[in-house]
PDB file of the backbone (N, CA, C, O) and the ligand in Angstrom, with CONECT records:
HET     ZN  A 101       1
ATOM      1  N   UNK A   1      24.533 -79.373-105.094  1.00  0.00           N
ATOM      2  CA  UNK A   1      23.339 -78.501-105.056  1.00  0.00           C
ATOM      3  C   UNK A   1      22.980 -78.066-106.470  1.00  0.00           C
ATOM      4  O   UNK A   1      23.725 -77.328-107.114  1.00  0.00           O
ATOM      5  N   UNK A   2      21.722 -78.576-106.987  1.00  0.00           N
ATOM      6  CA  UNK A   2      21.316 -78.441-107.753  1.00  0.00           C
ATOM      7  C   UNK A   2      20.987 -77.063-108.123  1.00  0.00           C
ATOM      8  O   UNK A   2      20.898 -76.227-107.224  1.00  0.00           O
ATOM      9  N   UNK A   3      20.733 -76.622-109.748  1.00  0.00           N
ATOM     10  CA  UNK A   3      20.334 -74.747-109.318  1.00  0.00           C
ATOM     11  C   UNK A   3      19.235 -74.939-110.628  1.00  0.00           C
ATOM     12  O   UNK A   3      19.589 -75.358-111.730  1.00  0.00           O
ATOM     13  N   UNK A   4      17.956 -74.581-110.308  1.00  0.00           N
ATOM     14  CA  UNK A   4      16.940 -74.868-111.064  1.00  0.00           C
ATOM     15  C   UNK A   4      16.881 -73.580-112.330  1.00  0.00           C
ATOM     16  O   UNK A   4      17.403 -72.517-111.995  1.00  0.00           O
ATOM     17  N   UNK A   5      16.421 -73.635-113.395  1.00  0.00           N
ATOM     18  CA  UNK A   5      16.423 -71.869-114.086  1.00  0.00           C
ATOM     19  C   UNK A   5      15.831 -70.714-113.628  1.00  0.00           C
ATOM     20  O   UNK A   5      14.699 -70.336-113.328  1.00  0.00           O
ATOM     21  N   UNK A   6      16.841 -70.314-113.665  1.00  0.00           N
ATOM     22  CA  UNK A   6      16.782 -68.753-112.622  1.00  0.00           C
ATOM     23  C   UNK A   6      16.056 -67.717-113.444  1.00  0.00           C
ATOM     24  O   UNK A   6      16.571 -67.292-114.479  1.00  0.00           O
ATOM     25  N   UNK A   7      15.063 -67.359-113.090  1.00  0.00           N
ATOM     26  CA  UNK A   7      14.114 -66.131-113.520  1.00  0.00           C
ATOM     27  C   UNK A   7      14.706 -64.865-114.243  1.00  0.00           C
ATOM     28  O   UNK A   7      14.310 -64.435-115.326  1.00  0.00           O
ATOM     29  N   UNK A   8      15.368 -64.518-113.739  1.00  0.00           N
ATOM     30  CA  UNK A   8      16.292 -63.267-113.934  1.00  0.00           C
ATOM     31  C   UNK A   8      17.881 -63.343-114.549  1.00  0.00           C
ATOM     32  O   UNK A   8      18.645 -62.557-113.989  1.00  0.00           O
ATOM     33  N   UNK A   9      18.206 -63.796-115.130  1.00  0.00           N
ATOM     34  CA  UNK A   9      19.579 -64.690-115.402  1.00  0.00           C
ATOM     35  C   UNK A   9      20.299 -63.395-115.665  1.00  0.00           C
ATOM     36  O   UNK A   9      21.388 -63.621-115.136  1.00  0.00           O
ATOM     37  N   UNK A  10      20.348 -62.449-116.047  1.00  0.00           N
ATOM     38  CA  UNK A  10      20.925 -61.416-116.376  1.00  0.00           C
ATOM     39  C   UNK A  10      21.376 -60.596-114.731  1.00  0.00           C
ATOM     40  O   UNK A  10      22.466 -60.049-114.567  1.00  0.00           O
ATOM     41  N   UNK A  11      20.359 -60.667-113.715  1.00  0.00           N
ATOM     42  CA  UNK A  11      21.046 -60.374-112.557  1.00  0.00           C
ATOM     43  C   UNK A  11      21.995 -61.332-111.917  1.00  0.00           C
ATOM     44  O   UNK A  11      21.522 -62.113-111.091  1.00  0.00           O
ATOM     45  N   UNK A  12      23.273 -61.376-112.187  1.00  0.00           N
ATOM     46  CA  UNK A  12      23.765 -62.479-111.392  1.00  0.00           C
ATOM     47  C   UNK A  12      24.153 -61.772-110.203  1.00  0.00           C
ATOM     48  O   UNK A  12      24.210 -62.431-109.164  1.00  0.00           O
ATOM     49  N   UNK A  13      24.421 -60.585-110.171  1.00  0.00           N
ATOM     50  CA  UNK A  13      24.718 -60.309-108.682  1.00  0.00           C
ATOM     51  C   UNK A  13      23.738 -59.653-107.533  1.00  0.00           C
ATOM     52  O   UNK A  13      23.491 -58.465-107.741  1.00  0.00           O
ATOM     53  N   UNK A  14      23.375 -59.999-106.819  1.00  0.00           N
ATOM     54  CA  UNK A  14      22.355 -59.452-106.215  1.00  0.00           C
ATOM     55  C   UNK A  14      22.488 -57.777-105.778  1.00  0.00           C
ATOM     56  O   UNK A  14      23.577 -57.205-105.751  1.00  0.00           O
ATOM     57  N   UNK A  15      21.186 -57.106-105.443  1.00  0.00           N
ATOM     58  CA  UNK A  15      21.401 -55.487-105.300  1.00  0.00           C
ATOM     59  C   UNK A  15      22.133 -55.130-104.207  1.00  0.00           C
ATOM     60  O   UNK A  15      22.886 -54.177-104.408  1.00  0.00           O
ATOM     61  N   UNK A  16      22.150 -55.765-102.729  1.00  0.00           N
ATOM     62  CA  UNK A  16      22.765 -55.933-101.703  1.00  0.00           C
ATOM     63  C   UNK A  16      24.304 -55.403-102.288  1.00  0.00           C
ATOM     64  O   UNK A  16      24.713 -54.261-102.500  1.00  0.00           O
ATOM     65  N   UNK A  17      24.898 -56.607-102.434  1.00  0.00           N
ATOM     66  CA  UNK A  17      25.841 -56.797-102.917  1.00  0.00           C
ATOM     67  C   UNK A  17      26.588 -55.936-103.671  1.00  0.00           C
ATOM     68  O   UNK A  17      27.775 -55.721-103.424  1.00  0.00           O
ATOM     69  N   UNK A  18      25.730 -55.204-104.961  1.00  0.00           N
ATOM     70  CA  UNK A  18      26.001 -54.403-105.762  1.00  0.00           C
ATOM     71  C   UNK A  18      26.173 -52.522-104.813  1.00  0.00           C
ATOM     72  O   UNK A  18      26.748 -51.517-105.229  1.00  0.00           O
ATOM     73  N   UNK A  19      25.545 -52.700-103.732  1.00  0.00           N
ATOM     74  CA  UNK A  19      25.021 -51.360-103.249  1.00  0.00           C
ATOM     75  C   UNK A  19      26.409 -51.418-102.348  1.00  0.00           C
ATOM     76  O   UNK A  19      26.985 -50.346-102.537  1.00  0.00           O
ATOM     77  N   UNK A  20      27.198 -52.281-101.411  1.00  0.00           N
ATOM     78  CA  UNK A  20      28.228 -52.532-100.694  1.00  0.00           C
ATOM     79  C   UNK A  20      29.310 -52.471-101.549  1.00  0.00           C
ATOM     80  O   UNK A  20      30.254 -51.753-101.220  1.00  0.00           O
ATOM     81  N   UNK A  21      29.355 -53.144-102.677  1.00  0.00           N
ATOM     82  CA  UNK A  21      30.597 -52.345-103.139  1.00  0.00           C
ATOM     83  C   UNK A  21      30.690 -50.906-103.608  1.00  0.00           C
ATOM     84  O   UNK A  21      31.676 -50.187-103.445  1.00  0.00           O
ATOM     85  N   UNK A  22      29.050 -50.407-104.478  1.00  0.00           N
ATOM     86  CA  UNK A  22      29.823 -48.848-105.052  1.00  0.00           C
ATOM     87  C   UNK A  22      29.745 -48.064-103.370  1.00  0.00           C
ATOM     88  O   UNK A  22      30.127 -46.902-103.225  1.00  0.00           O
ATOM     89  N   UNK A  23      29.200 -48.893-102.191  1.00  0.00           N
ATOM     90  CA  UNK A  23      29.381 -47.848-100.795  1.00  0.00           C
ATOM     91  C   UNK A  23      31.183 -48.002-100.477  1.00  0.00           C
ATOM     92  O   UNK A  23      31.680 -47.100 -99.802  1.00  0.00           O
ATOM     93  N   UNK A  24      32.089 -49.120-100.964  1.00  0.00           N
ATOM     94  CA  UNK A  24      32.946 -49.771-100.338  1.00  0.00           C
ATOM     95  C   UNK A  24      33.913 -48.655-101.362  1.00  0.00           C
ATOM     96  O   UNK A  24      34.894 -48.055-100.923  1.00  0.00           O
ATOM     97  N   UNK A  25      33.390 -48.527-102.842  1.00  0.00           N
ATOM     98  CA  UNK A  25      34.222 -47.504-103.717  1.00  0.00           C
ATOM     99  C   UNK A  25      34.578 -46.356-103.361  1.00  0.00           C
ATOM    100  O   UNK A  25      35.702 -45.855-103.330  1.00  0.00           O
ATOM    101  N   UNK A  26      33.203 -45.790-102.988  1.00  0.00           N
ATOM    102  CA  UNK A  26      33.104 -44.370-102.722  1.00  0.00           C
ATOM    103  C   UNK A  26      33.708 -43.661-101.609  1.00  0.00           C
ATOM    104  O   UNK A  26      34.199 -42.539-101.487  1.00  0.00           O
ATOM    105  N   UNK A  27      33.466 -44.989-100.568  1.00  0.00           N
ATOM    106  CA  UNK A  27      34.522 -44.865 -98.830  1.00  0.00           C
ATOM    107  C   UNK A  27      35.937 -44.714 -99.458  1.00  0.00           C
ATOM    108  O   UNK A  27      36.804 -44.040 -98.902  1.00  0.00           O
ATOM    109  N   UNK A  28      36.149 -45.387-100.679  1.00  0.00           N
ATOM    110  CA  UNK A  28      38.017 -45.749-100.543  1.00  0.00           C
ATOM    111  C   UNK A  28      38.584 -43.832-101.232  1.00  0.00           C
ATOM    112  O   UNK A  28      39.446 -42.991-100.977  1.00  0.00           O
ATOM    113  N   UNK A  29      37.134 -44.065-102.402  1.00  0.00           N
ATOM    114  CA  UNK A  29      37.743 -42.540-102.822  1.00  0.00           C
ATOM    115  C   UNK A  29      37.925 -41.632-101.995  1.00  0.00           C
ATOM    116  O   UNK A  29      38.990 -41.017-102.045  1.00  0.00           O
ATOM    117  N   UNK A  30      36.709 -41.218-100.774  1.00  0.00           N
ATOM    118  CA  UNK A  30      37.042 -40.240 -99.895  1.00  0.00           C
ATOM    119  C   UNK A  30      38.233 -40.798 -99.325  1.00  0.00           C
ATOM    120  O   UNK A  30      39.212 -40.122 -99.642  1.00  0.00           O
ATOM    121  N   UNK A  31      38.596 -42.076 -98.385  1.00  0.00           N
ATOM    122  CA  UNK A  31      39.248 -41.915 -97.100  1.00  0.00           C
ATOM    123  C   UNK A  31      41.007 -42.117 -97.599  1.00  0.00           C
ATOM    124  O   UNK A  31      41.986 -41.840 -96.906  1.00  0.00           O
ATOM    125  N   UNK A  32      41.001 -42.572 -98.734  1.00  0.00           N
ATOM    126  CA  UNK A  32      42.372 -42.694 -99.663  1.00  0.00           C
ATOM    127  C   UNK A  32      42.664 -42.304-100.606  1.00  0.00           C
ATOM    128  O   UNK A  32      42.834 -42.874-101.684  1.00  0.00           O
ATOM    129  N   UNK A  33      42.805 -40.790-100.182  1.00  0.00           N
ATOM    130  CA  UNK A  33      42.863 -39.751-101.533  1.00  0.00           C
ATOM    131  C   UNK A  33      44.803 -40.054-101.483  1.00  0.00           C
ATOM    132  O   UNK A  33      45.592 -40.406-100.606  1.00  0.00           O
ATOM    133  N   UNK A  34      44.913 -39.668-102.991  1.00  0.00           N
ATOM    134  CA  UNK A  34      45.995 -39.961-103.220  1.00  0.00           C
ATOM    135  C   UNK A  34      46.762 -39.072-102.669  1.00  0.00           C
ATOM    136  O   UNK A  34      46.361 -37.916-102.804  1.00  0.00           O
ATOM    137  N   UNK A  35      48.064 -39.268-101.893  1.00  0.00           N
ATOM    138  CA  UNK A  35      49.232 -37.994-101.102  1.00  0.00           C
ATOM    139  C   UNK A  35      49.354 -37.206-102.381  1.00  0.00           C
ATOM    140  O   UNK A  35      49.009 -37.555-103.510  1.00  0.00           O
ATOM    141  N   UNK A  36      50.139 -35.604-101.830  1.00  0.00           N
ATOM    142  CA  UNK A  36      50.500 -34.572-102.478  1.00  0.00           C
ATOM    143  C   UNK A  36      52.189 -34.945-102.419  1.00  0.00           C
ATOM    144  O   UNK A  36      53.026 -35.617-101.815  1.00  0.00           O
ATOM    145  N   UNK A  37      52.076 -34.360-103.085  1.00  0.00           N
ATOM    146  CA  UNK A  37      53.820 -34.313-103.495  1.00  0.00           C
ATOM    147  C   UNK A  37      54.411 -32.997-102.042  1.00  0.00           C
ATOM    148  O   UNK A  37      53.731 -32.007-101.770  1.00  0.00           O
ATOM    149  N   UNK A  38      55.297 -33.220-101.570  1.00  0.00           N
ATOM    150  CA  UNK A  38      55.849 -32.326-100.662  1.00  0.00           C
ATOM    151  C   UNK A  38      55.963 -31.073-100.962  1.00  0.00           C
ATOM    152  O   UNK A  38      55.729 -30.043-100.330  1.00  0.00           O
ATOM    153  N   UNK A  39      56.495 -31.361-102.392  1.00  0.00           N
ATOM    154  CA  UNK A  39      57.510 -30.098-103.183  1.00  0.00           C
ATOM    155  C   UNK A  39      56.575 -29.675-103.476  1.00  0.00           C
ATOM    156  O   UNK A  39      55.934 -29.229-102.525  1.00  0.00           O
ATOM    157  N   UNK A  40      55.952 -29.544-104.778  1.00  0.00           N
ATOM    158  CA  UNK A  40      54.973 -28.972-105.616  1.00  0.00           C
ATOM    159  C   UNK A  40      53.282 -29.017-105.336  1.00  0.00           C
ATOM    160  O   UNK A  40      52.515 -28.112-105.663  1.00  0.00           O
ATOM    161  N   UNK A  41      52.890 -30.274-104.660  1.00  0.00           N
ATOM    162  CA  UNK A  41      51.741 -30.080-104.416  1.00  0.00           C
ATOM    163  C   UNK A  41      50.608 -31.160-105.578  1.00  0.00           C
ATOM    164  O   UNK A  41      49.379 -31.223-105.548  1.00  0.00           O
ATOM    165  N   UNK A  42      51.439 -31.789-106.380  1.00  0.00           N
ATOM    166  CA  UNK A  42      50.950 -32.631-107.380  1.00  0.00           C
ATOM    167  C   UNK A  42      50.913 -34.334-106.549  1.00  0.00           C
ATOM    168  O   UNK A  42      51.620 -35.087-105.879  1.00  0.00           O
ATOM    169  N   UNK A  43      49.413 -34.219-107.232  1.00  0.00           N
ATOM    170  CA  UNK A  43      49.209 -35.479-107.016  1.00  0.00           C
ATOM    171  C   UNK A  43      50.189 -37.120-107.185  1.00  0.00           C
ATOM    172  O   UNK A  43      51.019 -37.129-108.094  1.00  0.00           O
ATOM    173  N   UNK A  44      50.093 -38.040-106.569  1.00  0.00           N
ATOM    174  CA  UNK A  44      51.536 -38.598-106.548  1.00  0.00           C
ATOM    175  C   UNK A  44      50.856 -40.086-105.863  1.00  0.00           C
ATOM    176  O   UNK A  44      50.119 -40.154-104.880  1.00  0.00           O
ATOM    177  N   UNK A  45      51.274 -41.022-106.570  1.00  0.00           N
ATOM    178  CA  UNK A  45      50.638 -42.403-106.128  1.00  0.00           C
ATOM    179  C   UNK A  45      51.603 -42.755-104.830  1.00  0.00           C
ATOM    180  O   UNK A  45      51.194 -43.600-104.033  1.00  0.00           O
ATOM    181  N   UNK A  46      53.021 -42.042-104.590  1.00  0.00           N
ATOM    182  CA  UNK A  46      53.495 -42.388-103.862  1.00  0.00           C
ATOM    183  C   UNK A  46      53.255 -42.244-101.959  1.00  0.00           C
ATOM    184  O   UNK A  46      53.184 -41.099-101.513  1.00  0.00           O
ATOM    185  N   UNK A  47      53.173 -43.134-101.219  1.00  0.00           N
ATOM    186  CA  UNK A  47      52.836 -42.947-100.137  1.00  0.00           C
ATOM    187  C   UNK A  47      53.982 -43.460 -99.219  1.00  0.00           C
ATOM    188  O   UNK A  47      54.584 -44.500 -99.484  1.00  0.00           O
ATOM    189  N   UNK A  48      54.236 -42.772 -98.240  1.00  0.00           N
ATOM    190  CA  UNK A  48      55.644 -42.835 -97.383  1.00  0.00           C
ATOM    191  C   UNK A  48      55.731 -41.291 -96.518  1.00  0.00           C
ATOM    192  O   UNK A  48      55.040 -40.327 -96.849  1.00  0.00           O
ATOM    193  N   UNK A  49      56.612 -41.272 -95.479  1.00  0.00           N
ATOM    194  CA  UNK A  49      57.190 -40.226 -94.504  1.00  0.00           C
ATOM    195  C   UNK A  49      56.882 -38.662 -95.890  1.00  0.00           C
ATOM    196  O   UNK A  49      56.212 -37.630 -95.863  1.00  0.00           O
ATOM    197  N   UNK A  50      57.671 -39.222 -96.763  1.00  0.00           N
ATOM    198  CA  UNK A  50      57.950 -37.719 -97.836  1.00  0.00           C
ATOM    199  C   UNK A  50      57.449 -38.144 -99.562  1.00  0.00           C
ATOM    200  O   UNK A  50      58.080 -38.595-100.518  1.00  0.00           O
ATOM    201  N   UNK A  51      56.084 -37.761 -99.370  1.00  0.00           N
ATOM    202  CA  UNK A  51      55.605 -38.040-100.640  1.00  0.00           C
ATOM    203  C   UNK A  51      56.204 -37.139-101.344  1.00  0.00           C
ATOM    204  O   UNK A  51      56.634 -36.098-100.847  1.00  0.00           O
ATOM    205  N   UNK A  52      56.316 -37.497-102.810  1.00  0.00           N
ATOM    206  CA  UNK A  52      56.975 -36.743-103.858  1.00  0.00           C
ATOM    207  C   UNK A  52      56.297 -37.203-105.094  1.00  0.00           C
ATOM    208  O   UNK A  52      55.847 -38.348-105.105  1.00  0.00           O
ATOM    209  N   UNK A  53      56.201 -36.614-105.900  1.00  0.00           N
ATOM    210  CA  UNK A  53      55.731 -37.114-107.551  1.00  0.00           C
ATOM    211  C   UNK A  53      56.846 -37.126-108.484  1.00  0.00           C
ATOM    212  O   UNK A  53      57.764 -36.315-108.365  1.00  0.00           O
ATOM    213  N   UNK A  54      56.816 -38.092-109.500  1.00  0.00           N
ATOM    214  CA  UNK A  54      57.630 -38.464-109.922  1.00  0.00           C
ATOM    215  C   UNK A  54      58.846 -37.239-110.764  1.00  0.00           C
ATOM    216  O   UNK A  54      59.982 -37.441-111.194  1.00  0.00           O
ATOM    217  N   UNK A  55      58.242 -36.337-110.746  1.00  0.00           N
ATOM    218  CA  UNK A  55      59.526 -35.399-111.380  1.00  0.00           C
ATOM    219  C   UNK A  55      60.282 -34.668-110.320  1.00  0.00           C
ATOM    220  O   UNK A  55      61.301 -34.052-110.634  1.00  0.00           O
ATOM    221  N   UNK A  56      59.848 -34.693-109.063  1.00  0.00           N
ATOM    222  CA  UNK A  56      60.621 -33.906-107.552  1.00  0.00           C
ATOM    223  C   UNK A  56      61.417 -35.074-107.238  1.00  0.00           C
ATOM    224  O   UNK A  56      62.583 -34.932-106.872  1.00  0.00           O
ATOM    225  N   UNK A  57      60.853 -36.284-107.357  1.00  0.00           N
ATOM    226  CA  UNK A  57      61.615 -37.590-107.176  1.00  0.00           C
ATOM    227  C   UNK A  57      62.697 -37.964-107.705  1.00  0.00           C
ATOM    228  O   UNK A  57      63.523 -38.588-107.039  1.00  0.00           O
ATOM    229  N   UNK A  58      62.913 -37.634-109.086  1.00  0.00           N
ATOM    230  CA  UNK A  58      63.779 -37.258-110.261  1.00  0.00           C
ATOM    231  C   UNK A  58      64.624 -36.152-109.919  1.00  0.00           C
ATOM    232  O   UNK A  58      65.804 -36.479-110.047  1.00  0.00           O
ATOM    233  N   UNK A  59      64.470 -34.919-109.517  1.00  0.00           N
ATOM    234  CA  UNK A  59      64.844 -33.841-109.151  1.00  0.00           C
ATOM    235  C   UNK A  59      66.604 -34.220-107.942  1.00  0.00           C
ATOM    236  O   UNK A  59      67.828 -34.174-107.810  1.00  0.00           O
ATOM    237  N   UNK A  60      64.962 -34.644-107.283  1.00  0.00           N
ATOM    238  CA  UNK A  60      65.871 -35.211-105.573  1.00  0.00           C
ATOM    239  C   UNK A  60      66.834 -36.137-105.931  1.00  0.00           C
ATOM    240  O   UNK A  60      67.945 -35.961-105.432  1.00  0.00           O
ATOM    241  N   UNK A  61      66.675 -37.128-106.710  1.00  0.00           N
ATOM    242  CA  UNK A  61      67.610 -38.416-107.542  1.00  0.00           C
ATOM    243  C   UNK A  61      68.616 -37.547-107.563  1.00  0.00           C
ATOM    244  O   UNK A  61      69.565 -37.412-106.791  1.00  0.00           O
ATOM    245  N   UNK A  62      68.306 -36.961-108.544  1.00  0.00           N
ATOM    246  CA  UNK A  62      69.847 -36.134-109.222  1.00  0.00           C
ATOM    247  C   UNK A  62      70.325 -35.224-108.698  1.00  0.00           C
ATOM    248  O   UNK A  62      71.465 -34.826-108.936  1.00  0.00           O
ATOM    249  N   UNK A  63      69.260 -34.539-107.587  1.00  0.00           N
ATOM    250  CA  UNK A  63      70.312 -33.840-106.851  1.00  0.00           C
ATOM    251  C   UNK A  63      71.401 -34.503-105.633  1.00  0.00           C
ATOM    252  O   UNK A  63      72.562 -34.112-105.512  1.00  0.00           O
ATOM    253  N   UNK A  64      70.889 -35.370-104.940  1.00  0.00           N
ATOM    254  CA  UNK A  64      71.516 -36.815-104.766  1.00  0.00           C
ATOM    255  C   UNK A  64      72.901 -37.217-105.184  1.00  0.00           C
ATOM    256  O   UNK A  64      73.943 -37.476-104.582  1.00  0.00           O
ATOM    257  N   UNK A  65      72.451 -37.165-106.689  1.00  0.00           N
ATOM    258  CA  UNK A  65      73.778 -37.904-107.733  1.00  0.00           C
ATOM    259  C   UNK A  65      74.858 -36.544-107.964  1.00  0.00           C
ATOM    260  O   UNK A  65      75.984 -36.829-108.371  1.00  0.00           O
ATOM    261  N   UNK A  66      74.549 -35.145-107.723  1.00  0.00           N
ATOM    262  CA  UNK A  66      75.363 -33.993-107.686  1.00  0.00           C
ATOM    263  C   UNK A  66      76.487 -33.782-106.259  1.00  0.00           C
ATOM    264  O   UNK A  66      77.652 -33.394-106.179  1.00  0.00           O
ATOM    265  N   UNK A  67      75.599 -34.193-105.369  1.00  0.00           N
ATOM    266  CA  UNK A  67      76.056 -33.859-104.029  1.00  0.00           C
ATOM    267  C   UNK A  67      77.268 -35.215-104.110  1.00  0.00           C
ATOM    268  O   UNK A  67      78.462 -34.917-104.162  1.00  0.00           O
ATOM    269  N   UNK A  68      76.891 -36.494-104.115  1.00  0.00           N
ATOM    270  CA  UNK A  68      77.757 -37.197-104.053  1.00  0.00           C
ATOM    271  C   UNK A  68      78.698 -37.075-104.953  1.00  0.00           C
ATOM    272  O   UNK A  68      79.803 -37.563-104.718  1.00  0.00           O
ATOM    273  N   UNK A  69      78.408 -36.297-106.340  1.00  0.00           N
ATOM    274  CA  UNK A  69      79.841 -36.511-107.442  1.00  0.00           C
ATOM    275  C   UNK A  69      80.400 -35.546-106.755  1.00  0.00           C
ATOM    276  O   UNK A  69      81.569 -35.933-106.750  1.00  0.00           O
ATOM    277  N   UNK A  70      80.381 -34.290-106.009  1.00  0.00           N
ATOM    278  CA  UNK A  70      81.006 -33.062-105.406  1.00  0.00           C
ATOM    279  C   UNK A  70      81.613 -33.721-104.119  1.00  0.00           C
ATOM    280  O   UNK A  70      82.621 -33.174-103.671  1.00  0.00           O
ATOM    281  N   UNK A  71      81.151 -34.781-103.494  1.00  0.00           N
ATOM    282  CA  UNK A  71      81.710 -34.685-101.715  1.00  0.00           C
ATOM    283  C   UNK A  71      82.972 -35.207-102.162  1.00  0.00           C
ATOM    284  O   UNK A  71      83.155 -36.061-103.030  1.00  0.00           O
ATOM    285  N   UNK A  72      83.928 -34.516-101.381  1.00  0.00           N
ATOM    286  CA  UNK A  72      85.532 -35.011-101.375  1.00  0.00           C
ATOM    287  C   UNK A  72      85.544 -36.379-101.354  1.00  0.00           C
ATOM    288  O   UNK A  72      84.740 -36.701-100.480  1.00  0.00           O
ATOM    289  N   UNK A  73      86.185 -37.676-102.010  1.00  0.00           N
ATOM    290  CA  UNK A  73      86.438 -39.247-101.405  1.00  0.00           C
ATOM    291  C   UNK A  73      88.013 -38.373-100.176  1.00  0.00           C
ATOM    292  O   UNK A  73      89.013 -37.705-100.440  1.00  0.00           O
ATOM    293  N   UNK A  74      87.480 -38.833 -99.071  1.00  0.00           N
ATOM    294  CA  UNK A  74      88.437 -38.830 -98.023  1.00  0.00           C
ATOM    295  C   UNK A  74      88.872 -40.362 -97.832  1.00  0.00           C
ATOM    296  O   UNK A  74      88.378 -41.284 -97.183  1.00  0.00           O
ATOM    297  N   UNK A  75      90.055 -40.253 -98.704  1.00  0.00           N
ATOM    298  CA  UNK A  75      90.790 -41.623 -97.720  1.00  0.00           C
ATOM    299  C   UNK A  75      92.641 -41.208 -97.565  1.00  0.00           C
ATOM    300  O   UNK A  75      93.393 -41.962 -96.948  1.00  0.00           O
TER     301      UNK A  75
HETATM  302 ZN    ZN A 101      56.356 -32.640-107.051  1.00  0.00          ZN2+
END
C-alpha cells in the first residue's frame, strides 16, 4: 500500500487517538493512585495486603532482624 504525500506531515497521530490516550492517562491517575504506607501514611509504589514505604519497610526489615537475633535457638 502505497502512501501518497500527506498534507499535514507533522500530524502523524490522529486527534481521536491523541484524545483516548490523555482520557486513558487521566483514568489511570484517578483510578491508580499510588497505596499509602500503613505506618506513616506516605506515599509508596508498593502494592500488596500491607503497603509500606520504603523506610517502614526498612524499619520492619530490621525489626525482623532484632526479633530473630533475640529468639532463643531451641535445640
Ligand atoms: Zn511509612
Amino acid at each position: 500500500m502505497k502512501r501518497k504525500a500527506q498534507p499535514k506531515p507533522e500530524q502523524v497521530v490522529p486527534e481521536e487517538i491523541l484524545e483516548q490516550a490523555k482520557r486513558s492517562v487521566s483514568e489511570d491517575r484517578i483510578g491508580k493512585r499510588p497505596p499509602r504506607c500503613a505506618v506513616c501514611g506516605a506515599e509508596t509504589a508498593m502494592a500488596g495486603p500491607e503497603p509500606l514505604c520504603w523506610v517502614c519497610r526498612r524499619l520492619k526489615i530490621s525489626a525482623w532482624r532484632e526479633i530473630e537475633q533475640q529468639a532463643p535457638v531451641q535445640e
